[in-house]
C-alpha positions in Angstrom: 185.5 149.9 159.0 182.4 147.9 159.6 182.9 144.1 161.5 181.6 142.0 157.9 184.1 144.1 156.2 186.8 143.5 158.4 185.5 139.3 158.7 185.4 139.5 154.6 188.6 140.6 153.9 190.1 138.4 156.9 188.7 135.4 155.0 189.9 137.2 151.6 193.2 137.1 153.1 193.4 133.6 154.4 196.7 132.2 152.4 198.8 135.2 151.9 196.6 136.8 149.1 197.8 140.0 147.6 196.4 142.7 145.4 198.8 140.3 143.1 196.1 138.3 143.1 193.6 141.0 142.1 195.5 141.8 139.0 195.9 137.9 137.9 191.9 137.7 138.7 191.5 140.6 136.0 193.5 138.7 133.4 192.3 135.7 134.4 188.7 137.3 133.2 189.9 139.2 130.2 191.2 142.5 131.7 194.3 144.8 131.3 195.2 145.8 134.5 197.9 147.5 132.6 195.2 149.7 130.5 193.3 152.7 131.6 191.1 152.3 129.5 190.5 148.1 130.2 189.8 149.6 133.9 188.1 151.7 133.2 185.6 149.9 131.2 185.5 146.9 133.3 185.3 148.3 136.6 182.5 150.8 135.4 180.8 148.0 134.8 181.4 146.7 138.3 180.4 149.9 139.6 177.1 149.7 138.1 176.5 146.0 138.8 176.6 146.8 142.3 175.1 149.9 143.0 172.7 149.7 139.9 171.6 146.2 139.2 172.4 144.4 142.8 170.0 145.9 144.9 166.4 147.1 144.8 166.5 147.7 141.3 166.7 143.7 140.2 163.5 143.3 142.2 161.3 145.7 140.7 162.9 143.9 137.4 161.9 140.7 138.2 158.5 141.9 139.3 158.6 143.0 135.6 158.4 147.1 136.4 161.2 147.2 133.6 161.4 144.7 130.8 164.2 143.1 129.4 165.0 145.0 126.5 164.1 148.7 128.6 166.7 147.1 131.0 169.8 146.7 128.7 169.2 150.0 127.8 168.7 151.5 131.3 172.1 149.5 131.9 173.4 150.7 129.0 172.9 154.6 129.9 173.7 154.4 133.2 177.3 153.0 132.3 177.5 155.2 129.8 177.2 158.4 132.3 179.4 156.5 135.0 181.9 156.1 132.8 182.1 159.7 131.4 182.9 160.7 135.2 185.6 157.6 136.4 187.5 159.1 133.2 187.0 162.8 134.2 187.6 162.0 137.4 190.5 159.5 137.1 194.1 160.8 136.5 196.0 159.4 133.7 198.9 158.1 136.1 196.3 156.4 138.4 197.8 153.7 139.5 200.0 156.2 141.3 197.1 157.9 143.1 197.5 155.7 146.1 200.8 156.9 146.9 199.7 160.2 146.9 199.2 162.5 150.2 195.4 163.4 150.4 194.2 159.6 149.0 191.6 159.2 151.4 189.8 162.7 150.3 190.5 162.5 146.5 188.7 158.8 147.2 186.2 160.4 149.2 185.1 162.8 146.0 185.4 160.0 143.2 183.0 157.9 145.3 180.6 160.5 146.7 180.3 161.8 142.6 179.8 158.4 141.0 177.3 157.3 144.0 175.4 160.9 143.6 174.9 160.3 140.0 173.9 156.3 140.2 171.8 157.1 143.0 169.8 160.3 141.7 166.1 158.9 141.8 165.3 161.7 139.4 167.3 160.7 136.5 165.3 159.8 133.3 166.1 156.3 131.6 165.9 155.6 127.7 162.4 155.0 127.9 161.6 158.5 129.3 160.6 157.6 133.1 162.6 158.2 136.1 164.1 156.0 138.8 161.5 157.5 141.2 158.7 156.5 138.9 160.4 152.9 138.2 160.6 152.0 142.0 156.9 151.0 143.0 156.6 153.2 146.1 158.3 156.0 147.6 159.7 153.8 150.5 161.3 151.7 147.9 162.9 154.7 146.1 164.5 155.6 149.8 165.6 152.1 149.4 167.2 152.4 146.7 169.4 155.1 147.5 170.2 153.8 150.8 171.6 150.8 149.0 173.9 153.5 146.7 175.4 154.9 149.8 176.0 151.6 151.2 178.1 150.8 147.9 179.9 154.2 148.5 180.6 153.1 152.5 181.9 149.6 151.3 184.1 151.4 148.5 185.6 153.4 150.6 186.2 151.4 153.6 188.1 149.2 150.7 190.1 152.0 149.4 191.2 152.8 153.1 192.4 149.1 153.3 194.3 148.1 149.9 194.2 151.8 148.0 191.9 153.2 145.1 194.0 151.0 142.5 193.0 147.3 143.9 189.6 148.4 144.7 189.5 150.1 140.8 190.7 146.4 139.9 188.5 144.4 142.2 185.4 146.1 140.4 186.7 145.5 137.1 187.2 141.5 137.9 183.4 142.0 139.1 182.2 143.8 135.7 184.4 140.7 134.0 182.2 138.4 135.6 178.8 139.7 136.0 178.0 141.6 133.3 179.5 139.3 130.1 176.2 140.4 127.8 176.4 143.8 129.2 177.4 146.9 126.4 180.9 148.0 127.4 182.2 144.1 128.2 184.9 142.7 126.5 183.0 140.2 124.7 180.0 142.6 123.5 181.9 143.1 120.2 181.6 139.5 119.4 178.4 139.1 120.3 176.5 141.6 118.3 179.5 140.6 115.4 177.2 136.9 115.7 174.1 138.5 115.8 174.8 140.6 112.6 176.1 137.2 111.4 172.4 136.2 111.8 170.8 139.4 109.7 173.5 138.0 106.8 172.2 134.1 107.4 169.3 134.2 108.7 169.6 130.1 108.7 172.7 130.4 111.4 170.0 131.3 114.1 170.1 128.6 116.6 166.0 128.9 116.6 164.1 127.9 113.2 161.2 130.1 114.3 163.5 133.1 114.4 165.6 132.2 111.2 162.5 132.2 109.8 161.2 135.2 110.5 164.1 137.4 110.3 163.8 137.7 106.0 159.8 139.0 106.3 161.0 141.6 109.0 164.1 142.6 106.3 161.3 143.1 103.8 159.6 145.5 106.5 162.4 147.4 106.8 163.4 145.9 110.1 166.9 144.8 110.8 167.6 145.6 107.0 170.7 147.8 107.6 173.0 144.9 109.3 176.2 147.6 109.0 174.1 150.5 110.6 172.7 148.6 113.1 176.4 147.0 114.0 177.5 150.9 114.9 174.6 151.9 116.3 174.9 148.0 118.5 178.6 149.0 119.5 178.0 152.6 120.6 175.3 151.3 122.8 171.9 150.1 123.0 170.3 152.8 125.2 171.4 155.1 121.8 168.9 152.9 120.0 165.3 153.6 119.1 163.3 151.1 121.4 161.7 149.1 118.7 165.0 148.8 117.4 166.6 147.6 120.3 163.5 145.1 120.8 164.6 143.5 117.3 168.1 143.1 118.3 167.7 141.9 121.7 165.0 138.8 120.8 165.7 138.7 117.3 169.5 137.8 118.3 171.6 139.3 120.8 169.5 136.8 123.8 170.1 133.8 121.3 173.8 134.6 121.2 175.5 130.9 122.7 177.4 131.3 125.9 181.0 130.1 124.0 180.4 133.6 122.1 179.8 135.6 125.4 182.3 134.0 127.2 185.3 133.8 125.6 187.3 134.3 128.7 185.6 132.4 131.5 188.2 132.6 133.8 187.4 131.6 137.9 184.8 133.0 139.7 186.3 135.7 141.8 187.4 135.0 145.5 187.0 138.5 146.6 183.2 139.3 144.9 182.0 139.2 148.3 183.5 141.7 150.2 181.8 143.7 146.7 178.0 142.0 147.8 175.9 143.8 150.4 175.1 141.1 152.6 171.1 139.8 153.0 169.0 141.6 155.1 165.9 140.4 157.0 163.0 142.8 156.4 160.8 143.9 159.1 157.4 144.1 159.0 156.0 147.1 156.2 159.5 147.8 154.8 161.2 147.4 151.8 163.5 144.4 151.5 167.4 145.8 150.9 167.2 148.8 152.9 166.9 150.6 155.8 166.1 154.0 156.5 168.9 154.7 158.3 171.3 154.6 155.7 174.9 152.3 155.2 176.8 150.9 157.9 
């Protein structure tokens, strides 16, 4: 185990916490750490905030390679696929696992699986380009999946010290809290519930311009079909054509207030560090995350 992890968790610890506190965290934020399928969704979601959306990938966003609404839906997808595996991969009694003999390789597989499929620069997002063709450079794509592995070293230097279940729950508590307005959250259900509420009353829009022009894009034939749109909202926006997601997103789902997407707020957690790769100084020519020579 690497010295930050070992500093991290020491400071984690600091007042006799307990993976206790893990599972009162995921309540606190809106979890079941009594429900597969709660963990599941929620620490999917973590999985993907970290490995996905914490490294390389939210620069290129904010130097606008990927927009906003090709981003919910690359989000979207990506969860969508990491998912399908944690539940393949996961066994129903899996808050047992840890007791098991062999932990440390049946960890070993669900990490390597779920990092190999997050980090495959090859893999086409909903608006048909690749990872490889999203990062600006070929440097930057190495980045990239340096930063993956890193995630995978950090998970399982984790696992080793508390076991697969507080580690499963200590990602959830991060989906929780990072990734309220993500597909898959909790709270997503309410949310597109308020934006449909705005197709039904245009008027309820918290922006005149946009209450106003919501009834001339119904007479187009845009965001006419509030009940379709609703199912096709809940099963997930990368299932969505892109002009339709486009409508939803500024039409609505970004105007959605924060007491709608938040209705469990809970405390930030204390343990979302040891879950952050810590800031690295870039050297002259390279990327900014990563280095060439892989994770710690």
């Amino acid at each position: 185990m690497t010295a930050d992890v070992l500093i991290r968790l020491g400071e984690w610890a600091s007042g006799d916490a307990t993976p206790l506190d893990v599972d009162l965290g995921a309540v606190d934020l809106g979890g079941d750490p009594l429900s597969r399928n709660s963990v599941v969704d929620l620490a999917v979601l973590g999985i993907v905030w970290a490995a996905w959306r914490q490294g390389p990938v939210e620069d290129w966003h904010g130097a606008r390679r990927i927009g906003q609404v090709d981003m919910m839906r690359a989000n979207a997808a990506i969860t969508r696929q990491v998912r399908d595996l944690l539940c393949e991969l996961l066994p129903e009694r899996w808050w047992t696992w840890d007791v098991r003999v062999g932990l440390r390789t049946e960890a070993l597989v669900l990490w390597t699986v779920l990092a190999r499929e997050i980090g495959t620069i090859d893999r086409h997002l909903p608006d048909g380009c690749t990872v490889a063709e999203l990062a600006p450079d070929d440097e930057e794509a190495v980045d990239y999946r340096n930063h993956v592995l890193w995630c995978r070293s950090r998970w399982l230097a984790l696992t080793a010290e508390y076991g697969l279940r507080v580690v499963l729950m200590m990602l959830a508590c991060a989906g929780a809290w990072k990734c309220r307005r993500w597909w898959l959250h909790p709270d997503w259900p309410s949310q597109v519930d308020e934006f449909i509420g705005y197709l039904h009353e245009p008027m309820r829009h918290p922006k005149p311009e946009v209450a106003a022009a919501i009834p001339e894009l119904q007479r187009q034939g845009r965001l006419a079909h509030p009940a379709e749109i609703r199912r096709g909202l809940l099963a997930g926006p990368d299932l969505l054509d892109a002009d339709t997601a486009a409508d939803c997103y500024w039409k609505g789902l970004i105007s959605v207030p924060r007491l709608v997407v938040g209705t469990r707020f809970g405390s930030r957690p204390k343990f979302l560090p040891l879950l952050e790769r810590p800031p690295r100084l870039s050297a002259p020519g390279s990327a900014q995350h990563g280095v060439a020579g892989g994770p710690p």
